[in-house]
C-alpha positions in Angstrom: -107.0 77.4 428.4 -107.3 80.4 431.0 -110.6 81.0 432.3 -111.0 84.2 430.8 -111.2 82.4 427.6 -113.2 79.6 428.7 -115.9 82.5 430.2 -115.7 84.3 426.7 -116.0 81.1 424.6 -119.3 80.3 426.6 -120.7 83.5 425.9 -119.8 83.5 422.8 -121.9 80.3 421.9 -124.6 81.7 423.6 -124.8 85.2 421.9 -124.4 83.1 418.5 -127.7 81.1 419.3 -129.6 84.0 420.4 -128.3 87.1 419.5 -129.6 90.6 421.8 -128.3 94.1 422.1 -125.8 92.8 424.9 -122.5 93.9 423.7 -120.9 93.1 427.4 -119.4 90.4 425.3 -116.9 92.1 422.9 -116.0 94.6 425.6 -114.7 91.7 427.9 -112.7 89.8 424.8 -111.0 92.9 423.5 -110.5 93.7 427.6 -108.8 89.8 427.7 -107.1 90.8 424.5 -108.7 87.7 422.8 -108.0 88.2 419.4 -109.5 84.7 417.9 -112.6 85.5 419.6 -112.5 89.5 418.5 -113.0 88.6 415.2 -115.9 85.9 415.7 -117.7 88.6 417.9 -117.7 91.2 415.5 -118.6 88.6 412.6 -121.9 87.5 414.6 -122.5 91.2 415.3 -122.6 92.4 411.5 -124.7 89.0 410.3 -127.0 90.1 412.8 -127.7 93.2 411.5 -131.4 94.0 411.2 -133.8 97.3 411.3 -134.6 96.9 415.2 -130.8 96.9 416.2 -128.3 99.1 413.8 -129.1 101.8 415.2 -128.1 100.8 419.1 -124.8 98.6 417.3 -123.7 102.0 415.6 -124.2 103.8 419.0 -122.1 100.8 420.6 -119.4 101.0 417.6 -119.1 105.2 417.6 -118.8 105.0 421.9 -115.9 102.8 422.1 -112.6 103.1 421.0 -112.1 99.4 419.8 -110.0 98.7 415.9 -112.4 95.9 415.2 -115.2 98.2 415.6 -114.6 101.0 412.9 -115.6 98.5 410.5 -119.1 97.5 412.4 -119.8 101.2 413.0 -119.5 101.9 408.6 -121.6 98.6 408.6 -123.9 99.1 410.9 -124.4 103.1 409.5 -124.3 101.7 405.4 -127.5 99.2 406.9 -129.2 102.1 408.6 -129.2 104.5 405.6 -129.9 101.8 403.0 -133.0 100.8 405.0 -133.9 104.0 406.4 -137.6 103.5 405.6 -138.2 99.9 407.8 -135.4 101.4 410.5 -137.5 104.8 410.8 -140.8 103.0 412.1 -138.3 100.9 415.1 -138.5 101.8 419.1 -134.3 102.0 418.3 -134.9 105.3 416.4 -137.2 107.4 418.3 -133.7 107.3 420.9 -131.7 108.7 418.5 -129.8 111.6 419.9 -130.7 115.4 417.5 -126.9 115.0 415.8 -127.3 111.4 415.4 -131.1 111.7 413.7 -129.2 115.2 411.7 -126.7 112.9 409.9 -128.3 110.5 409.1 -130.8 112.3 407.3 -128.0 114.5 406.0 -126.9 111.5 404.0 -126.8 111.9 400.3 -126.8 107.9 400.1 -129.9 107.9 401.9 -132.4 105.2 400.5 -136.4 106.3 400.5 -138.4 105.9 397.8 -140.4 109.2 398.4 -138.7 112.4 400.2 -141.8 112.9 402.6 -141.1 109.5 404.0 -137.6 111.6 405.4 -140.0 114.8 406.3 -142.6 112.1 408.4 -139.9 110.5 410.1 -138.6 113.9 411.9 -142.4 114.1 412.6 -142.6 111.1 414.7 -139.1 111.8 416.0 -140.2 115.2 417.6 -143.5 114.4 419.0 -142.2 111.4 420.7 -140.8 114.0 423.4 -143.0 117.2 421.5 -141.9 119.6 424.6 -138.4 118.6 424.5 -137.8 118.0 420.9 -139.8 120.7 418.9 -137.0 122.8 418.8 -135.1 120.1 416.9 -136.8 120.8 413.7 -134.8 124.0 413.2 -131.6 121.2 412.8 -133.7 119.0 411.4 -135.9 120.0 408.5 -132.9 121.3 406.5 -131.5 117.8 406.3 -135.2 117.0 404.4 -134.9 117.1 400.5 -137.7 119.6 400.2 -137.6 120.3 396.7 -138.2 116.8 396.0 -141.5 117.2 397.6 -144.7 117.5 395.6 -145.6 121.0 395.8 -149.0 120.6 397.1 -148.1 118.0 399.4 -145.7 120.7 401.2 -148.2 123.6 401.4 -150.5 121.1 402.5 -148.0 118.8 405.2 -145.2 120.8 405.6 -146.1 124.3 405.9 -149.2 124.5 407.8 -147.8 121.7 410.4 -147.9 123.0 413.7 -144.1 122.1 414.8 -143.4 124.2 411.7 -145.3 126.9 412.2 -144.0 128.1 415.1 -140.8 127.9 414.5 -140.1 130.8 412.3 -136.8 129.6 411.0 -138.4 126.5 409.9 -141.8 128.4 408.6 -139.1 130.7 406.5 -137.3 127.6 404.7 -140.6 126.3 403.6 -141.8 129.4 401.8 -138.6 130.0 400.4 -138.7 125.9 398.9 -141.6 127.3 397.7 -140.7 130.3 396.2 -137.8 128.3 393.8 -140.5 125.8 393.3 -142.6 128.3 391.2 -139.2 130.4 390.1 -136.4 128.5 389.8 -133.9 131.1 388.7 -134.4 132.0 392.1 -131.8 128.7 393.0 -129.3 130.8 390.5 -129.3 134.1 392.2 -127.8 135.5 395.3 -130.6 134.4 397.5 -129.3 132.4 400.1 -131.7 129.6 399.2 -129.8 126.3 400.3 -129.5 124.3 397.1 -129.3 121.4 399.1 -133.2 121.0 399.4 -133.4 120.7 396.3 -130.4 117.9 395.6 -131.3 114.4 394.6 -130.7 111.4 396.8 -128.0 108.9 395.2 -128.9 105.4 394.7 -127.8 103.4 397.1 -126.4 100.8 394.6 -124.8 101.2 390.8 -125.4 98.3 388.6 -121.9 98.0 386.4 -122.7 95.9 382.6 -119.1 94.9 380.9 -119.2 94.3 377.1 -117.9 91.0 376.7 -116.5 91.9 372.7 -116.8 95.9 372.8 -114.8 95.7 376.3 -116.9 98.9 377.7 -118.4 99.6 380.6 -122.3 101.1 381.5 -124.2 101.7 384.5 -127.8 101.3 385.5 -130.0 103.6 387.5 -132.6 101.8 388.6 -133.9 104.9 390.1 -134.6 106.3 386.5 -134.5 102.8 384.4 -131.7 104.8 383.0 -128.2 103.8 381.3 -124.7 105.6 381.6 -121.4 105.1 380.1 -118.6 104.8 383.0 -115.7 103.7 380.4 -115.3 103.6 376.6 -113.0 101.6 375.1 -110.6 101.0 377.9 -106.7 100.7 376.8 -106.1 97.4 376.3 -103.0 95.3 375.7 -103.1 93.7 372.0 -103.4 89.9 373.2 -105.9 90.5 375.7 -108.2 92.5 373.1 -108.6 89.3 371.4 -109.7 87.4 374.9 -113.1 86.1 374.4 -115.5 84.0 376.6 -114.2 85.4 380.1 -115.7 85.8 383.4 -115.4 89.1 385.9 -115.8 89.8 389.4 -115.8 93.2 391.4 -113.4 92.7 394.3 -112.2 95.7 395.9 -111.9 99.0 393.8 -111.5 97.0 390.7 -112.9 94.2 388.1 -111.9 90.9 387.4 -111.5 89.4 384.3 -110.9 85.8 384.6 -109.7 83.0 382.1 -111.7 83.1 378.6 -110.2 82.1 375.4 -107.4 83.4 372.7 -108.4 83.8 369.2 -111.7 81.6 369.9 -109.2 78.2 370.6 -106.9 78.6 372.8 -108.6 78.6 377.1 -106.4 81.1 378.9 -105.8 81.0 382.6 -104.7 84.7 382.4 -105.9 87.5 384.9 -106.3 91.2 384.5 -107.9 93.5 386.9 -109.5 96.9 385.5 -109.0 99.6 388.3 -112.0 102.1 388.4 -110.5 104.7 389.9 -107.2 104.9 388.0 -109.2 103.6 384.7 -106.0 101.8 384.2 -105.3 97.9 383.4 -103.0 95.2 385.0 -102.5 91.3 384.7 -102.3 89.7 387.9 -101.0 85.8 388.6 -102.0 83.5 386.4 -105.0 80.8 387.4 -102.9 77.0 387.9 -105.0 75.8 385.2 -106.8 77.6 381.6 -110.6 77.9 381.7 -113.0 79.2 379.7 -116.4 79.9 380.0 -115.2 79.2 383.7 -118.0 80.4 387.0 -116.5 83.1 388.8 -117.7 84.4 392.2 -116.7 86.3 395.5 -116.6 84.8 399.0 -114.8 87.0 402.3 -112.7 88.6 400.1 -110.7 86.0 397.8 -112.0 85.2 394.1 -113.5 81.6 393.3 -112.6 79.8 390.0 -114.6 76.8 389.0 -115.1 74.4 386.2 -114.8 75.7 382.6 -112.8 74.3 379.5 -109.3 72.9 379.2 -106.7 73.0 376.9 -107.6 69.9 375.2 -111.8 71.1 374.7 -112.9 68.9 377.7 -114.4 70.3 380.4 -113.0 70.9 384.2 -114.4 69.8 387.9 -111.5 71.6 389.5 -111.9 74.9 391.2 -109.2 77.3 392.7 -109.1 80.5 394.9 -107.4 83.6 394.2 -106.0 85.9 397.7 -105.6 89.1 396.3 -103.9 90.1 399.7 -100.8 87.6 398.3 -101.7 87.8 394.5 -101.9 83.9 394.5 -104.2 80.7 392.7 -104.3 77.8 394.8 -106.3 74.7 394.1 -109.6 73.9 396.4 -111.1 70.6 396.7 -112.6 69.5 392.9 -116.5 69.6 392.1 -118.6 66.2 392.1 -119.3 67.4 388.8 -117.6 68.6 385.6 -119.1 72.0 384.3 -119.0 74.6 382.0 -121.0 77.6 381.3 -122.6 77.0 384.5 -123.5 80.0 387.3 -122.4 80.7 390.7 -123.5 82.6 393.8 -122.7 83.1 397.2 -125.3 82.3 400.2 -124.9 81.8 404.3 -120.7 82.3 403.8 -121.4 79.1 400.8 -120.5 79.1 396.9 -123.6 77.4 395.5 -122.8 76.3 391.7 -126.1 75.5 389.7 -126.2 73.7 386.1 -123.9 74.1 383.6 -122.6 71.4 380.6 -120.4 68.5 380.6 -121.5 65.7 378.2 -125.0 67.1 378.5 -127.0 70.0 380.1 -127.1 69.2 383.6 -130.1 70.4 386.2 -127.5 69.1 389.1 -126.2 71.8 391.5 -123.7 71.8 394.5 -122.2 74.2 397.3 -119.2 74.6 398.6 -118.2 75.0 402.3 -115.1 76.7 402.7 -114.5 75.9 406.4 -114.5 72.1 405.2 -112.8 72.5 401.7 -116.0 70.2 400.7 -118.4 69.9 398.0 -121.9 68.6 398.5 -124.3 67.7 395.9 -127.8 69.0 396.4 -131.4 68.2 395.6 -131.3 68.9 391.2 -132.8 71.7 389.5 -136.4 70.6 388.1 -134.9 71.7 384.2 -131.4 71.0 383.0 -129.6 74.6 382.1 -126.5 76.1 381.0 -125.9 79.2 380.2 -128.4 80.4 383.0 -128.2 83.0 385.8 -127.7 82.1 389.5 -128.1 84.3 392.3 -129.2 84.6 396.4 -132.0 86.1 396.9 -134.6 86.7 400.3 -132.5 83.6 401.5 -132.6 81.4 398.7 -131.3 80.3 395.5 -132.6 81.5 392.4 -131.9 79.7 389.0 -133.2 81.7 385.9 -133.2 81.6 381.9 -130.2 79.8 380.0 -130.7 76.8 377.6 -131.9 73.4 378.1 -129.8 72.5 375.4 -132.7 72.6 372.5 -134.3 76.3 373.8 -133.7 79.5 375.1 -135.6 79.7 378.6 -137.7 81.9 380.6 -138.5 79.6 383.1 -136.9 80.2 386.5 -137.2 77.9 390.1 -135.8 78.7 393.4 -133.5 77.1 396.0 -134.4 76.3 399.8 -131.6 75.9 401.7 -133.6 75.0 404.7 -136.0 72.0 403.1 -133.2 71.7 400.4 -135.9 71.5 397.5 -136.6 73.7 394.5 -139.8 75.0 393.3 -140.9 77.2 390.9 -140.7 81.3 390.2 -143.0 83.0 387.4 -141.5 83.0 384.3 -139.5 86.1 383.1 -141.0 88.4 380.3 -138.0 87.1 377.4 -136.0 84.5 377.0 -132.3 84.9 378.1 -129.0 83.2 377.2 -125.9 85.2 377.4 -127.1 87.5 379.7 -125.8 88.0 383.6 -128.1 88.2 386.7 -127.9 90.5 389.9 -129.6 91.9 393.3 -130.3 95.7 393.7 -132.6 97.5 395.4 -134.2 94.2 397.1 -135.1 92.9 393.4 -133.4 90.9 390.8 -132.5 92.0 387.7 -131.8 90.5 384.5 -129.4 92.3 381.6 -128.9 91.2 378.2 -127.9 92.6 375.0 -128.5 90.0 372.3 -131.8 91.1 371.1 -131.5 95.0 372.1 -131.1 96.2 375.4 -133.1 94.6 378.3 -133.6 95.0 381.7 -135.9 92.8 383.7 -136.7 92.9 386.9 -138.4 90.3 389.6 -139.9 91.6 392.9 -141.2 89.0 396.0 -143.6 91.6 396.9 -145.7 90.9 393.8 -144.1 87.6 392.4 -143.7 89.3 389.1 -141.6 90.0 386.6 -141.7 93.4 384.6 -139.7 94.5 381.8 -137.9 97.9 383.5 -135.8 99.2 380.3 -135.5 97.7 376.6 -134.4 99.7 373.7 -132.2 98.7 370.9 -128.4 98.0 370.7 -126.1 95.7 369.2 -126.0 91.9 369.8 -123.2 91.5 372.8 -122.5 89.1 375.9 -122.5 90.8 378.9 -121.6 90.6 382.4 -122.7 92.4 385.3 -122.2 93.5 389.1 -123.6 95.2 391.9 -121.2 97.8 393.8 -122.6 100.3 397.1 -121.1 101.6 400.1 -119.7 104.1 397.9 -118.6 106.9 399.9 -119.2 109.7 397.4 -122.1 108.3 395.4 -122.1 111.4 393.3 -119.2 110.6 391.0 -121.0 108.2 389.7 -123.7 111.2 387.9 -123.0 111.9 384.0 -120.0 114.8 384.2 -120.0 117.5 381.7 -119.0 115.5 378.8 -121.0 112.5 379.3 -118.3 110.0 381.1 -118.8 108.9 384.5 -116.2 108.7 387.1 -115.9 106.5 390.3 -114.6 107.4 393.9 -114.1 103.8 395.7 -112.3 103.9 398.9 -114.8 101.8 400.7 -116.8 99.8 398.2 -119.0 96.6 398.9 -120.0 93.4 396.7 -123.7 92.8 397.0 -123.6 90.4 394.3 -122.4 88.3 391.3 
């Protein structure tokens, strides 16, 4: 081992124990051309992500000309616009260079709950340095969503501020925001009004909901506790039209549909992917064994198969992993326990498995480690469910709804990794079975069709639950994902004829 290596390795351990903005560390491995440790760098880099240092690791990534890095630099930016409000009060962004500050406000993706919290950030920006910066707001007060301002709160904040008061440019954009405000065919004409102050921020996030028997697919806003159709009716082929009892991932540009049954008897171990760009189907490798009602997740990239039904009705404790890089199923190490109709998640780079049936409802849950290929049983649930929604959430494990096989729950408990003990979250508004389970917008939502349309929705902040949409619909299973990172969020707004259309070049999983 050269010592080169043996330097890097060292640093390497210590960076991962206590990580600081010291990047010395991947210049010298790519400079010694270590490739092994390249890769762990940048890994330990990205998980430490946080609002006090994305903004001086997307300075690092855009000044040096290192492959690895143009990922960290669209990771570290995605972080910085998707927590724009925490990132805007650090000591990291009152350094930020005028073009740097200009697009990141410029940002369509940009995720603040109120549009002033944009206008107060240039604020404190500028009168950090108020003799060399007031200039700036000529650059910068364009990039502010004005017309998504309260009218009052601009004549009152905006136009009488003293930074934009004397700076006539500035002063002018104001009055004219104004102006449309109270004549809005004004944003029609020839006036030279830039319609961009008046364009809506994009979620950061879409919320996707596929029909388990009408096989279509709907968005949520969560901005506007709103619904959209994406995809009606896609074009199926005839045998997989009659594939009930399924699973689905997003991986990629595309969903999953994994396993489910024939003509209510026969499991399948049958794969089709739904590409939502090209709206287009195709059947991928078969899984090495049929599974119904099998747990599906996502973990660096490959899809995770686990338990479910057999051929012969009896259920499964193996588990498989799909590479979509090779198209190929392989086997992974079995589960302690047999399980079907249970839920699955993904926390600290770990598949965590929760519940589920076998020859009774279980409360038993287990994780997965893939560096080990090694299940490990952990401390049981407090009720026995199946049917029930698992997800990670603020670092933990949260088990909710489903049936203790004589009830439909509301219950829900949550999972310590650290202590490795459960204990208990309010109860949800309804009781769910049948429904799926996700993380947007730092909160939890719930979706289910059975008994109408519902969305719920749990925030830590409050420990509550609130009922977000409900309206009626007919009875369906659904299943659900998270997708953002999108690079043109707009396609995913209602075109002229109602559909929506998706652009994903870049898109990330949040969450199963």
């Amino acid at each position: 081992m050269s010592t080169e290596y043996r330097n890097c390795q060292q640093k390497y351990n210590k960076l991962n124990e206590s990580f600081s903005n010291n990047f010395d560390l991947m210049m010298e491995v790519h400079q010694f051309n270590v490739k092994s440790l390249e890769q762990t760098c940048f890994d330990v880099l990205k998980d430490h992500l946080c609002p006090e240092n994305c903004i001086g690791l997307w300075q690092f990534a855009n000044a040096c000309y290192i492959p690895i890095l143009f990922q960290l630099k669209y990771e570290a930016f995605h972080f910085i616009c998707e927590n724009f409000e925490e990132v805007s009060l650090c000591e990291e962004f009152l350094q930020l260079a005028e073009q740097e500050l200009a697009e990141i406000l410029d940002q369509d993706g940009l995720t603040v709950t109120q549009e002033s919290t944009v206008y107060q950030s240039v604020l404190r920006w500028i009168n950090h340095m108020p003799e060399e910066r007031q200039g700036a707001i000529s650059t910068l007060l364009p990039k502010v969503r004005l017309g998504l301002m309260d009218k009052s709160y601009i004549t009152d904040n905006v136009l009488n501020n003293d930074v934009v008061k004397t700076n006539p440019e500035s002063h002018l954009l104001v009055s004219d925001t104004l102006k449309v405000m109270s004549q809005p065919s004004l944003l029609c004409s020839e006036s030279g009004i830039n319609n961009t102050l008046f364009c809506r921020r994009l979620p950061n996030a879409v919320l996707l909901m596929f029909r388990i028997y009408s096989k279509t697919i709907e968005a949520f806003d969560y901005r506007t506790n709103s619904w959209i159709t994406v995809h009606t009716h896609p074009s199926l082929e005839d045998t997989m039209a009659h594939l009930l009892f399924y699973s689905t991932v997003f991986l990629g540009r595309c969903f999953y549909i994994v396993g489910g049954v024939l003509r209510w008897t026969d499991p399948s171990n049958r794969v089709w992917r739904f590409n939502l760009v090209t709206h287009t189907w195709q059947e991928m490798s078969p899984m090495q064994e049929s599974r119904s009602f099998v747990s599906v997740t996502v973990l660096k990239g490959c899809i995770y198969a686990m338990g479910g039904y057999r051929d012969d009705g009896t259920s499964l404790r193996t588990a498989e992993r799909y590479q979509p890089n090779i198209n190929q199923w392989t086997f992974i190490a079995s589960m302690n326990e047999e399980r079907i109709r249970a839920s699955c998640t993904t926390l600290n780079n770990k598949i965590y498995i929760c519940g589920g049936r076998s020859n009774k409802v279980l409360n038993t849950a287990e994780y997965y480690n893939p560096d080990t290929n090694q299940w490990t049983l952990i401390t049981p649930m407090g009720t026995p469910r199946c049917d029930l929604g698992v997800v990670a959430y603020m670092g933990h494990i949260f088990a909710v709804g489903g049936r203790d096989g004589f009830r439909d729950l509301r219950s829900a408990e949550a999972y310590d990794p650290v202590t490795n003990t459960w204990y208990d979250v309010p109860e949800m508004v309804h009781r769910h079975r049948y429904f799926d389970i996700a993380v947007m917008n730092k909160q939890i939502f719930v979706v289910s069709c059975r008994t109408g349309k519902i969305v719920e929705c749990y925030d830590y902040t409050t420990n509550t639950w609130s009922v977000v949409f409900s309206g009626m619909d007919h009875n369906d299973w659904v299943k659900c994902c998270v997708i953002s990172g999108l690079p043109n969020m707009a396609d995913s707004c209602p075109s002229s004829d109602g559909m929506v259309l998706f652009s994903l070049d870049q898109p990330e999983l949040v969450m199963i």
